[in-house]
N, C-alpha and C positions, 0 to 999 in steps of 0.2 A: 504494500500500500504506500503511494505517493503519502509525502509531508501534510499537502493542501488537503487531503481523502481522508486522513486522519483527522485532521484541524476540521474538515468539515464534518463527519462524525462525532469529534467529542462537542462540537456546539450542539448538535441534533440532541445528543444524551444530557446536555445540559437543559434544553429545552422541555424535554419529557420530565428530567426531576425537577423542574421548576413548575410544570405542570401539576406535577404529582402532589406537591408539597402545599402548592395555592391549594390543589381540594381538599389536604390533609389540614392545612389552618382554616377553612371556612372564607379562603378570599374570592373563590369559585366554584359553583354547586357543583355536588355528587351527581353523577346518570347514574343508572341503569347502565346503560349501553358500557361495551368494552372499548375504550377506546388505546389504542395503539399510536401515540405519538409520532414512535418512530418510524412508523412509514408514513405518516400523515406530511410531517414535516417536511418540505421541500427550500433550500436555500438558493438563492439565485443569485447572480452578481448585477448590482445594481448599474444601468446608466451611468448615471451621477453619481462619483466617486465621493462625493461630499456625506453621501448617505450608508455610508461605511463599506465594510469590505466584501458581507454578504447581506440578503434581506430575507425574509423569512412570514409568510405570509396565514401563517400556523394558525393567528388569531379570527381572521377570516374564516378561515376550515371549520372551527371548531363552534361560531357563532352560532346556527340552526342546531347543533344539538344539545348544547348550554342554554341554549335561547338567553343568552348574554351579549350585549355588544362588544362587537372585537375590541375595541380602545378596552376596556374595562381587561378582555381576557387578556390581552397583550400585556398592562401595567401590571394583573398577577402575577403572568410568568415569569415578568423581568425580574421583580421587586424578589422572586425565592429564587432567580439564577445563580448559580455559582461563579464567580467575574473571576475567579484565577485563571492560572494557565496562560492561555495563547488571546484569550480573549481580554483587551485593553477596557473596552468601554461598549457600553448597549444602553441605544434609546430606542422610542417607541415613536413614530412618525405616521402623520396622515389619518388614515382610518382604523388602523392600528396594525402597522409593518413592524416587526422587527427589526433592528438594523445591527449589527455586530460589527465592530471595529477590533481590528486583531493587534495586536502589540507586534513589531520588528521581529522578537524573536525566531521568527518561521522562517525568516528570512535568510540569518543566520546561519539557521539550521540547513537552509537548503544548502546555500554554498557550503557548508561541510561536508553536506551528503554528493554533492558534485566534486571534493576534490576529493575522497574516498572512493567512489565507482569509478573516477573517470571518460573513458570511454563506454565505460556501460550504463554511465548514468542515462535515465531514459528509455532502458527498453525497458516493454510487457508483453505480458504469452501474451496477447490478443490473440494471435493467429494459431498461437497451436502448432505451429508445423507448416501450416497448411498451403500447400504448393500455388503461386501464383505469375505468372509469366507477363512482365509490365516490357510491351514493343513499346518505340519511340523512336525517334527520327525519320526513318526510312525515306531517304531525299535520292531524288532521281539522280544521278551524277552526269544529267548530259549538259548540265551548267553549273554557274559558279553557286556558294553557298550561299543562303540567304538570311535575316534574322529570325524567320520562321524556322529554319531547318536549328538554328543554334538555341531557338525557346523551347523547340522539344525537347532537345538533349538534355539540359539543363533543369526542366520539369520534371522530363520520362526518367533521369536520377535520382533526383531528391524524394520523389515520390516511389520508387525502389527501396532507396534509403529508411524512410522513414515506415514502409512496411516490414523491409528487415527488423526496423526497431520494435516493430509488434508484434516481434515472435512469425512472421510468415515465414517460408522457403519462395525466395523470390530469383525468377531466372531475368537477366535483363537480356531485349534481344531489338535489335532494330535490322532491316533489308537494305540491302546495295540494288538497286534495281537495274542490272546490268547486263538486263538479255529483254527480249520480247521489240512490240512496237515502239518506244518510247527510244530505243537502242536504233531500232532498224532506221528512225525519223535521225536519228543524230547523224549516222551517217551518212546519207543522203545530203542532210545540211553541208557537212564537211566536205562532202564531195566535190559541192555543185560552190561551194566559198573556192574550192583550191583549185577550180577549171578557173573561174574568174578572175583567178588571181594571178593564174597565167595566159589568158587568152580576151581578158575583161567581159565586161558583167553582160556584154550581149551574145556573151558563148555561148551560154547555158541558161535557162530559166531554173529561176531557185523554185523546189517543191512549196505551193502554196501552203503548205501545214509545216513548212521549215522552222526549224528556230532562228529565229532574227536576232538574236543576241550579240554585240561585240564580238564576244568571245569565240562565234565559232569563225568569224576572220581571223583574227590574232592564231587560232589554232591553227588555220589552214597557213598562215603566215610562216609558223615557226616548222612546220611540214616541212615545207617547202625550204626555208634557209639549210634543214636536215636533207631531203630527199632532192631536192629540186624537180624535176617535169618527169622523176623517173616513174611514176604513176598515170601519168594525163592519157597514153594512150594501151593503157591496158584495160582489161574488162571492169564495168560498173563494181561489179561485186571485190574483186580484188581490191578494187583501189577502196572501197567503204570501210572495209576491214581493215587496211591498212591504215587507215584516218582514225578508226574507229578504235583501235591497238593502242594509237599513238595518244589520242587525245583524251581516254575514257582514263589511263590512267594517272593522266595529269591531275583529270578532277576529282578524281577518286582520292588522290594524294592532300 
């Protein structure tokens, strides 16, 4: 159990014996009914930081079967809480909120417990074990990189990350997409830049579904400073692949 899980428990138990204790002095009627504070009890963290550290709306809960108003049941639980510990200060606001204000010490306490685990501070079984495979990036490589390709990484990690920290089995896995239509369209582009570039641009018409990028002239450019025209009159397919060899692992890199 985290620091805060605790701290929020022992208020919950403070809650219930200050309950118990207003109906044991007659500051709030006996029921009938069983009631069970501790699951009734729910604490939230307030908005407004001004309104302490948590808020607790217990007095509400409990009004239809006390047939008491919550301000009234709120000032009995306060008045029999027990203020040691962790807990600095409690007032009672509004229609009658709880508000708990916690003393430093937790704080403390944390950074102890973070220079003792370390690196471990932070994980929980949540997961159990339990096998989950988080893909991410997966960017085409027949251009340059983009900042969508580098927000994935950066997400599809941390978010890896931080399942490992919950106890999952986590595989990361992102795709080079370095085959299919997307591959066949690159070099065609490449192709039809590196006639141009030796024969100018009314050689060849570029494929209308080309990539228009910069990049794939610069590519056909530095081709060519490597290869010179020993491509231009060999077959369509040779020379794509040959483009396609040259350039795909430029952007790959």
């Amino acid at each position: 159990m985290s620091i805060i899980d605790g701290i929020k428990s022992e208020i919950i138990e403070k809650i219930s014996a200050g309950y118990k204790e207003a109906v044991s002095n007659g500051s709030l009627p006996e029921t009938d009914e069983n009631i069970d504070i501790s699951s009734l009890a729910k604490l939230e963290v307030p908005k407004d930081k001004s309104h302490g550290d948590f808020a607790c709306n217990i007095a509400m809960v409990l009004a239809k079967q006390l047939k008491t108003a919550p301000r009234k049941i709120a000032d009995a639980i306060t008045s029999n809480i027990d203020k040691s510990g962790d807990i600095k200060d409690i007032e009672v606001a509004g229609a009658g909120f709880i508000n708990f204000y916690l003393a430093p010490d937790w704080l403390y306490r944390t950074m102890e417990s973070i220079e003792k685990e370390g690196s471990d501070y932070g994980k929980i079984d949540l997961g159990k074990g339990k096998k989950v495979m988080v893909e991410f990036v997966s960017a085409n490589p027949t251009g340059p990189m983009h900042m969508g390709n580098a927000r994935g990484g950066a997400l599809g990690d941390c978010l890896a990350s931080v399942l490992e920290y919950a106890g999952y089995d986590v595989t990361r896995e992102f795709y080079i997409n370095d085959a299919g239509n997307q591959i066949e369209k690159f070099g065609k582009s490449l192709s039809a830049r590196y006639i141009q570039q030796l024969k100018g641009e009314d050689a060849v018409e570029f494929p209308e579904d080309g990539y228009q990028g910069g990049d794939i002239t610069e590519h056909a450019k530095e081709f060519i400073k490597l290869y010179g025209d020993k491509y231009l009159d060999c077959g369509e397919d040779e020379r794509k692949q040959a483009l396609i060899d040259y350039a795909l692992e430029k952007n790959i890199s």
